[in-house]
C-alpha positions as CSV (number, residue, x, y, z in Angstrom):
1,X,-13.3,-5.2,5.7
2,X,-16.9,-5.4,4.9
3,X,-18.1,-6.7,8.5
4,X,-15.9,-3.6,10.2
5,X,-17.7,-1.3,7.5
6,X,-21.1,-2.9,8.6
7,X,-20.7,-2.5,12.5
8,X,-19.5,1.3,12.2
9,X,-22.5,1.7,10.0
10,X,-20.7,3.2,7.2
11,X,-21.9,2.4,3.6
12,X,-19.6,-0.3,2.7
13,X,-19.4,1.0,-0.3
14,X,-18.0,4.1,0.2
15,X,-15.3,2.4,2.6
16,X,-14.0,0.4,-0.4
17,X,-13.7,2.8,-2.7
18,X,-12.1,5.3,-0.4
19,X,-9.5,2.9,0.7
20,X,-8.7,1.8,-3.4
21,X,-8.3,6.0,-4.1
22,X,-6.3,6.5,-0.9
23,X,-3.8,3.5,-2.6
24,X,-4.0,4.7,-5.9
25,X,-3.1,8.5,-4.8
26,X,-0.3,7.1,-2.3
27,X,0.8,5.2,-5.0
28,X,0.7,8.4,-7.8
29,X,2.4,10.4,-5.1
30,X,5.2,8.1,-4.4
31,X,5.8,7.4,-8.4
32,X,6.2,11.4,-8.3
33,X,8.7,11.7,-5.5
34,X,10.5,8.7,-7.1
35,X,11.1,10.8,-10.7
36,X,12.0,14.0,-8.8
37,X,14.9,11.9,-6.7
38,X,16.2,10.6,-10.0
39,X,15.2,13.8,-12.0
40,X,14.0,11.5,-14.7
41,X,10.9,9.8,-15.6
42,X,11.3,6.3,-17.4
43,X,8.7,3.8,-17.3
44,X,11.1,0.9,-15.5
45,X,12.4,3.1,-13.1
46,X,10.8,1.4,-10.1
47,X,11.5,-2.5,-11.5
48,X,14.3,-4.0,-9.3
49,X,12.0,-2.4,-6.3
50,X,9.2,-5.0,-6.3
51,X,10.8,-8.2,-4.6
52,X,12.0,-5.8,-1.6
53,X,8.1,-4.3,-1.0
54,X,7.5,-7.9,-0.8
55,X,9.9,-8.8,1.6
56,X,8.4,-5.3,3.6
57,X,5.0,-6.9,3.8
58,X,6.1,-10.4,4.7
59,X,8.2,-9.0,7.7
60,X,5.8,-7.5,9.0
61,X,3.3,-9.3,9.0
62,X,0.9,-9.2,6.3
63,X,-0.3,-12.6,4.9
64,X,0.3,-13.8,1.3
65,X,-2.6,-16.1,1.5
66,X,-5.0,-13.3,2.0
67,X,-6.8,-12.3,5.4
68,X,-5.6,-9.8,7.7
69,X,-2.7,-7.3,8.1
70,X,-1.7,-4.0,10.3
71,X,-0.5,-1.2,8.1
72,X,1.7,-0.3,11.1
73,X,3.6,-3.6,11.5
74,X,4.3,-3.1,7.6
75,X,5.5,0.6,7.6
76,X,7.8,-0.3,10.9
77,X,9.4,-3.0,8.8
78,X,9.7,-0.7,5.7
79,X,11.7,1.7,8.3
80,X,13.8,-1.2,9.6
């Protein structure tokens, strides 16, 4: 990320803390939508949901080992 940041001459910086705020609200915003489909808000209501976001990634394509990944190829397998 930082080399792609460099070339576009964009303060690397700003591109790494923009991309950890756009997660964290994506993240918020989905939590949100989660306790208005259940109309309930516990603390474990997500739990049994976290070995099927891995599968998500794997399928499409993001390594485990760190290095690169397309946010496209992992939202087509979350649609799949």
């Amino acid at each position: 990320m930082r080399s792609r940041a460099a070339i576009a001459a964009s303060t690397v910086a700003f591109v790494g803390i923009s991309a950890y705020a756009i997660s964290g609200f994506t993240a918020a915003l989905s939590g949100v939508m989660l306790s208005c489909f259940n109309r309930q808000a516990v603390a474990t209501q997500a739990s049994g949901y976290d070995g099927n976001v891995l599968v998500m990634l794997v399928v499409g394509g993001v390594s485990m080992a760190g290095g690169e990944g397309a946010a496209s190829q992992a939202s087509c397998s979350a649609c799949s």
